[in-house]
LOBALO-296584 format. One record per residue (C-alpha): residue number from 1; residue in three letters; x, y, z. Coordinates in steps of 0.5 Angstrom, whole numbers, plus 2048, in hexadecimal, padded with zeros to 3 digits. Example, Ala and Ser with C-alpha at 12.3 -4.5 7.8 and 13.67 -1.06 7.14 Angstrom:
# LOBALO-296584
> 1	ALA	819	7F7	810;
> 2	SER	81B	7FE	80E;
This chain:
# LOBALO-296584
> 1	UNK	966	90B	87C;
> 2	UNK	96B	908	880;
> 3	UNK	96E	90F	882;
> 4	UNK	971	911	87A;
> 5	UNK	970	917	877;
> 6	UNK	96F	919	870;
> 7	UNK	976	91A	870;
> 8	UNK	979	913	872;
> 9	UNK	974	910	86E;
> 10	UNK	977	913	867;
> 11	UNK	97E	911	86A;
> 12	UNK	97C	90A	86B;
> 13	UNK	978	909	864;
> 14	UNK	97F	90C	860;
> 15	UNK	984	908	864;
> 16	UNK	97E	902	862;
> 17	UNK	97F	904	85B;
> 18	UNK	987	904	85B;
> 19	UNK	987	8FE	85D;
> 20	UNK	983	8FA	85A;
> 21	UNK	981	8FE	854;
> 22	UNK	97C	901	850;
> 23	UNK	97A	8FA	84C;
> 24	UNK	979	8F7	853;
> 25	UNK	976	8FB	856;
> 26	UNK	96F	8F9	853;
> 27	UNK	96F	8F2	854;
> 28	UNK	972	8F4	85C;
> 29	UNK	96B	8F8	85D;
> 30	UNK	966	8F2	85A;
> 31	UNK	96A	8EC	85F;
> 32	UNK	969	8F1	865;
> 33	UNK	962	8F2	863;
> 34	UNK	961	8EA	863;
> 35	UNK	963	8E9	868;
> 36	UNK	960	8EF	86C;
> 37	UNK	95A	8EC	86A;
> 38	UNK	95B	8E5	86B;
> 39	UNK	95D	8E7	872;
> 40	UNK	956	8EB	873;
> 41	UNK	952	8E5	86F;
> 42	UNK	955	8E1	874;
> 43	UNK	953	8E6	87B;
> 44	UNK	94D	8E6	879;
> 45	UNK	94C	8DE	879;
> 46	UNK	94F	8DE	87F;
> 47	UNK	94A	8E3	883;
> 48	UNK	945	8DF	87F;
> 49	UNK	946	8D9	881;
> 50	UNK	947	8DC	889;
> 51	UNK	941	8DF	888;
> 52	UNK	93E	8D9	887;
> 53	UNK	941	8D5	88D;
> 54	UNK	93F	8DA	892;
> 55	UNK	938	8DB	890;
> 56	UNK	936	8D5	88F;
> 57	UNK	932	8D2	895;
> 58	UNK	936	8CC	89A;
> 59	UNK	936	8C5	898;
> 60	UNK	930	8C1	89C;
> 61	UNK	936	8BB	8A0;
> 62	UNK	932	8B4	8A1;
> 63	UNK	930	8B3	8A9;
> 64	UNK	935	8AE	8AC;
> 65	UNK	931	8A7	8AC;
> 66	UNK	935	8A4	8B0;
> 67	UNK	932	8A6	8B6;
> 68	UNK	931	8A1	8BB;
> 69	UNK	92A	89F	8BC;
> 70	UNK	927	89D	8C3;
């Protein structure tokens, strides 16, 4: 996970919890898990939607009726 070990990890967590506190801690949690889940709602949308576009087959152009007739 991104080249930390265990031991950074608990470090980043304590300085976390200095900073902002105990209190806030919970709630800091629940908006990154929002937002973690809208950015993945929004992915999945974005694929869905790619997907869509590349397998649908070509639109038929009308043939162009101004040719000159003889």
């Amino acid at each position: 996970m991104f080249g930390l070990g265990g031991q950074e990890l608990i470090l980043i967590l304590l300085i976390i919890l200095l900073l902002f506190g105990a209190k806030k801690l919970p709630e800091l949690a629940r908006g990154l898990g929002k937002g973690m889940k809208e950015f993945k709602k929004a992915q999945t949308e974005i694929e869905d939607e790619f997907n869509k576009v590349v397998e649908e087959p070509p639109k038929k152009t009308p043939e162009n009726s101004t040719e000159s007739k003889s």
